[in-house]
Legacy VTK file of the C-alpha trace (Angstrom):
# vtk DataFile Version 3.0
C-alpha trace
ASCII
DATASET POLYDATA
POINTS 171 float
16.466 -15.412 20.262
13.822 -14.502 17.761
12.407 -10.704 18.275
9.337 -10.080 19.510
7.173 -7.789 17.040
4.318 -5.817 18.597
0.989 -6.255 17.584
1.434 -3.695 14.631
4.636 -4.506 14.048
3.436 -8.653 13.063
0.251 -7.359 10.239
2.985 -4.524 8.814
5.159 -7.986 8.321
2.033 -9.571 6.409
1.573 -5.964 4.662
5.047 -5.764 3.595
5.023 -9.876 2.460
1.968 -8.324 -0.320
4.379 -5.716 -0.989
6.554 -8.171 -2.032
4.218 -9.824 -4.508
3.618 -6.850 -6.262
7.321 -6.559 -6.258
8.126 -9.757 -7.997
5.558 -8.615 -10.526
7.389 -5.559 -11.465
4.511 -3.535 -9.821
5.567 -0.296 -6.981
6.000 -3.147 -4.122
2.648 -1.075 -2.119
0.938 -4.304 0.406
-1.926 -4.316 2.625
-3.957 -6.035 5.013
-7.500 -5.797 7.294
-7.631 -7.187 10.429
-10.807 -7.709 12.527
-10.842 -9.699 15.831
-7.633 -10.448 15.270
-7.861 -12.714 11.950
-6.460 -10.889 8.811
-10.042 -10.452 6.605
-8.249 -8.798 3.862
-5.074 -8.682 1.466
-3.839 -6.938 -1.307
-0.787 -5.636 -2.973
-0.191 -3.279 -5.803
-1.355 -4.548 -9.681
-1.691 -1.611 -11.580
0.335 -2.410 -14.424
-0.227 -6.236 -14.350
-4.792 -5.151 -14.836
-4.000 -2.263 -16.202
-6.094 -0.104 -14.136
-6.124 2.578 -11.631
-8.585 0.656 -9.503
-5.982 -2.232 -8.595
-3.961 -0.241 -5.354
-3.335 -2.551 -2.435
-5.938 -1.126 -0.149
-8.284 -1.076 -2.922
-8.312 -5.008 -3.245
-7.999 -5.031 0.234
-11.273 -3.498 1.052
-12.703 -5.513 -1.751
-11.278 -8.367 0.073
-12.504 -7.580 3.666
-16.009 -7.079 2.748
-16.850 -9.519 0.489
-15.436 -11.780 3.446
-18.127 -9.972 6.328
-20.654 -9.498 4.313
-20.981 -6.074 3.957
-19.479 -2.764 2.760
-18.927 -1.518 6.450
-15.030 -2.386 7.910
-16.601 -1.051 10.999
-14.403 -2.340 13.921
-11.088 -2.876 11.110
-7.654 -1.903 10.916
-5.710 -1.261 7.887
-2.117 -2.008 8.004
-0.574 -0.558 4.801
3.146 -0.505 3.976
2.848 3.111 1.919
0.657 6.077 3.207
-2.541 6.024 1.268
-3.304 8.197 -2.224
-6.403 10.560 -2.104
-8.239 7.777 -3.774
-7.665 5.012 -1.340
-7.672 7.161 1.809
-11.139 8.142 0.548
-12.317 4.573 0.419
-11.340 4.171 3.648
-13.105 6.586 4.759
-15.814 5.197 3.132
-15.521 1.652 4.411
-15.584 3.314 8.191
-12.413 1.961 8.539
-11.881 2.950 12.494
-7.407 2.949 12.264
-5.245 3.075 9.579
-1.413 1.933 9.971
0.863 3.606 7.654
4.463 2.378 7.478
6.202 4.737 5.305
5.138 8.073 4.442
4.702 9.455 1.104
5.420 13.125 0.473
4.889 13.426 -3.056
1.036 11.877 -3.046
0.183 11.072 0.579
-3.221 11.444 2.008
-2.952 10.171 4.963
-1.182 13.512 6.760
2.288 14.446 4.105
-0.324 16.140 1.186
-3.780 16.391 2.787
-4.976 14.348 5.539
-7.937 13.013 4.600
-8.458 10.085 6.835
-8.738 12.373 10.095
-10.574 15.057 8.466
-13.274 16.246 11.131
-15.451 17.760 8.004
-16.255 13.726 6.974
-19.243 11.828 8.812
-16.395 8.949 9.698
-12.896 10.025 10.830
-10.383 7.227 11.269
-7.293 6.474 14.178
-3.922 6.853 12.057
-0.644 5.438 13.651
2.224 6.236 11.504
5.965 5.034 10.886
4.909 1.271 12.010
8.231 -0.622 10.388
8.805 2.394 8.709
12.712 1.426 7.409
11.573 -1.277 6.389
8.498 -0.291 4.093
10.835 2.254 2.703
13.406 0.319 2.253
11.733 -1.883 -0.455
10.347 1.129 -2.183
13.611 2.764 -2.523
15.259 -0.406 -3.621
12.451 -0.717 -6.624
12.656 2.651 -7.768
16.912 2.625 -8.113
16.493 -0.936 -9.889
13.862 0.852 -12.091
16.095 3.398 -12.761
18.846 0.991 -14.151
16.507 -0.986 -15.880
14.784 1.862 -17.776
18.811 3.210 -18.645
19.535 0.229 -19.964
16.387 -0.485 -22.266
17.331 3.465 -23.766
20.269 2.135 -24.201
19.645 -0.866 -26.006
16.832 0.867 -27.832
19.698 4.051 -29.145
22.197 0.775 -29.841
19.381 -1.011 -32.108
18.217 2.577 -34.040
22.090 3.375 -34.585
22.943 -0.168 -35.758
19.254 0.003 -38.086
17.413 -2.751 -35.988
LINES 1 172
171 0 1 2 3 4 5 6 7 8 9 10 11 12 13 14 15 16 17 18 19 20 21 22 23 24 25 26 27 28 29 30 31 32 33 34 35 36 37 38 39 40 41 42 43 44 45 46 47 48 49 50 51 52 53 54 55 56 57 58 59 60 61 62 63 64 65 66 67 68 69 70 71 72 73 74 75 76 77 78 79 80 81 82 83 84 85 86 87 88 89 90 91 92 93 94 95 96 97 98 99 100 101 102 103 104 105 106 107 108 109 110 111 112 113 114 115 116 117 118 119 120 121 122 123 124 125 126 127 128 129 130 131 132 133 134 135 136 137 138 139 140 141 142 143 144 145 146 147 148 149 150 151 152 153 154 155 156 157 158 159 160 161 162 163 164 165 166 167 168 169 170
């Protein structure tokens, strides 16, 4: 028998399948999606790399996403499901969106504003505050991540090493 995924636990699943876009471009597999009424408004996953700018982070495109498909800047009434806690830059634009919850699946010590580094999306000094709910498929979110980063690892060893092979052999 098939298991039965909470509510939070079935948009982390749609999160983590834009994770795995951004995966399959080479990109830090990062997804999101916005919910409202229960209908998914919004998607994105991580493109950095593949637009070359800073501006291209899953919730970022998300938001985009979301509003252009209400008609408005407010996400008033919107949740956030995002498979990696969100960076001072997108955990101020959600902020700024009035997102009301944010769903973090993995947490992210090293850049996390969503409660590791500051905690900027329940900051009581902001005119909007959102609900957080953390460690929603959390394995799972992290397990991708760490399965990028070791392949990166190997990958980047093995282009040195090609590149050392090529300079000692005078290519």
């Amino acid at each position: 028998m098939p298991k039965k995924y909470t509510t939070d636990e079935k948009y982390m699943k749609e999160a983590i399948k834009e994770a795995k876009k951004a995966y399959a471009l080479g990109e830090v597999p990062i997804g999101a999606v916005i919910v409202h009424d229960g209908k998914i408004i919004g998607r994105g996953y991580n493109r950095r790399n593949t637009d070359k700018s800073t501006l291209s982070h899953a919730e970022i495109t998300a938001v985009k996403k979301a509003s252009k498909k209400i008609g408005d800047w407010r996400l008033e009434g919107c949740t956030i499901y995002v498979t990696l806690e969100p960076c001072q830059m997108c955990s101020g634009a959600l902020i700024q969106a009035r997102i009301d919850r944010v769903v973090i699946g993995a947490m992210n010590p090293k850049a996390g504003c969503g409660g590791s580094l500051l905690n900027i999306l329940e900051n009581d000094l902001f005119n909007h505050k959102a609900i957080v709910d953390r460690g929603v498929l959390e394995d799972e979110c992290s397990d991708i991540l760490t399965k990028f980063f070791k392949e990166l690892r190997v990958r980047l060893k093995l282009e040195k090493a090609l590149k050392n092979a090529s300079d000692d052999i005078g290519v």
